[in-house]
C-alpha positions in Angstrom: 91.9 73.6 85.2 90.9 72.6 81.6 87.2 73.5 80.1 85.8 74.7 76.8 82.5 77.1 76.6 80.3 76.4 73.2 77.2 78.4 72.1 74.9 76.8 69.6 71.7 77.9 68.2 68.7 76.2 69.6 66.2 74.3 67.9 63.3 76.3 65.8 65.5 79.3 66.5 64.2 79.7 69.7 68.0 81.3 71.3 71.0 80.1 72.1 72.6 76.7 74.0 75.5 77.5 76.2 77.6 74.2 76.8 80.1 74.7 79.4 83.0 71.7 80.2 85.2 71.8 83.0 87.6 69.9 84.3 88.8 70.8 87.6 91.5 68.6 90.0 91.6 70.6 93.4 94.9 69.7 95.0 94.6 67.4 97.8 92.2 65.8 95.9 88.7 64.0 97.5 89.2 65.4 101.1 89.5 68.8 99.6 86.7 68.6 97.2 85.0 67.5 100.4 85.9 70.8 102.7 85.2 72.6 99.3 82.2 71.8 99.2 80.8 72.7 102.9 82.4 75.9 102.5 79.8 76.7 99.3 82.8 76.5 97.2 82.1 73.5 94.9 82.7 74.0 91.2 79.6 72.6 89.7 77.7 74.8 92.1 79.3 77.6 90.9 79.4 77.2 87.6 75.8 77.0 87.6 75.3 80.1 89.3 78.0 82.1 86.9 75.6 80.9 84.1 72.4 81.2 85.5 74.2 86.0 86.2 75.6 85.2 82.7 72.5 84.6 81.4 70.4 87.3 83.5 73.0 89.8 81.9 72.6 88.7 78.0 69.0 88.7 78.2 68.2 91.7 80.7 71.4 93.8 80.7 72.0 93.6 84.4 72.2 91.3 87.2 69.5 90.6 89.5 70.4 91.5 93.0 68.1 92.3 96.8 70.8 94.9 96.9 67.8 98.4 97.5 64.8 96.1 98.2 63.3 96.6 101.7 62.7 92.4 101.9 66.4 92.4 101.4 68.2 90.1 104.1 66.5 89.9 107.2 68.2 89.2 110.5 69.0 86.0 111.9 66.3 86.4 115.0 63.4 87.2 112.8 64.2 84.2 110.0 64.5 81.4 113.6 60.9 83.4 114.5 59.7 82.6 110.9 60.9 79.4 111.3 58.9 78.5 114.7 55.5 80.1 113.4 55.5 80.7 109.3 51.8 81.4 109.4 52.0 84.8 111.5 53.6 87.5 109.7 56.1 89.1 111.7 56.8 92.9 110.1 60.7 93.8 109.0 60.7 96.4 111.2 59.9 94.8 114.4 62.5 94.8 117.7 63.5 91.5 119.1 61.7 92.2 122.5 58.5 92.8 120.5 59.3 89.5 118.9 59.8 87.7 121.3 56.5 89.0 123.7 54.5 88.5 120.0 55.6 84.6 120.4 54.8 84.2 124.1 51.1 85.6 123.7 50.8 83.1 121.2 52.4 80.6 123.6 
């Protein structure tokens, strides 16, 4: 893997350009850029999420994360609920069973 990184000021000083080049051959070539990519692991999508934590942590000090947050992840069950009926709130707490009789009243 080959790449460079520049940082140039931005026009009417208004912070910084970050220019990042890189040049990345995965061995076995197409087919494994292929299975690359459906496993989330494709290198431009990545790069642009390492730049958009880098620059989180140069302007904020930290990087942002649901990590503490009570509308952290949810479970798969409530997101395919969500999914059926987006308009009716369903609360975070909630049991599957009283999911599921929440959707067949509504049925």
């Amino acid at each position: 893997m080959d790449g460079y990184v520049k940082f140039r000021p931005a026009p009417a000083g208004r912070g910084t350009l970050v220019i990042a080049r890189v040049l990345y051959r995965p061995p076995g070539g197409a087919a494994a850029r292929a299975v690359a990519k459906m496993l989330g692991k494709d290198p431009k999508f990545m790069m642009r999420q390492d730049l958009r934590r880098f620059k989180a942590l140069i302007e904020t000090g930290e990087i942002p994360t649901i990590d503490g947050q009570t509308h952290g992840p949810r479970s798969v069950a409530t997101a395919a609920m969500r999914l059926a009926d987006p308009d009716r709130p369903i609360r975070g707490d909630a049991e599957m069973r009283e999911i599921l009789n929440a959707k067949r009243r509504i049925a």
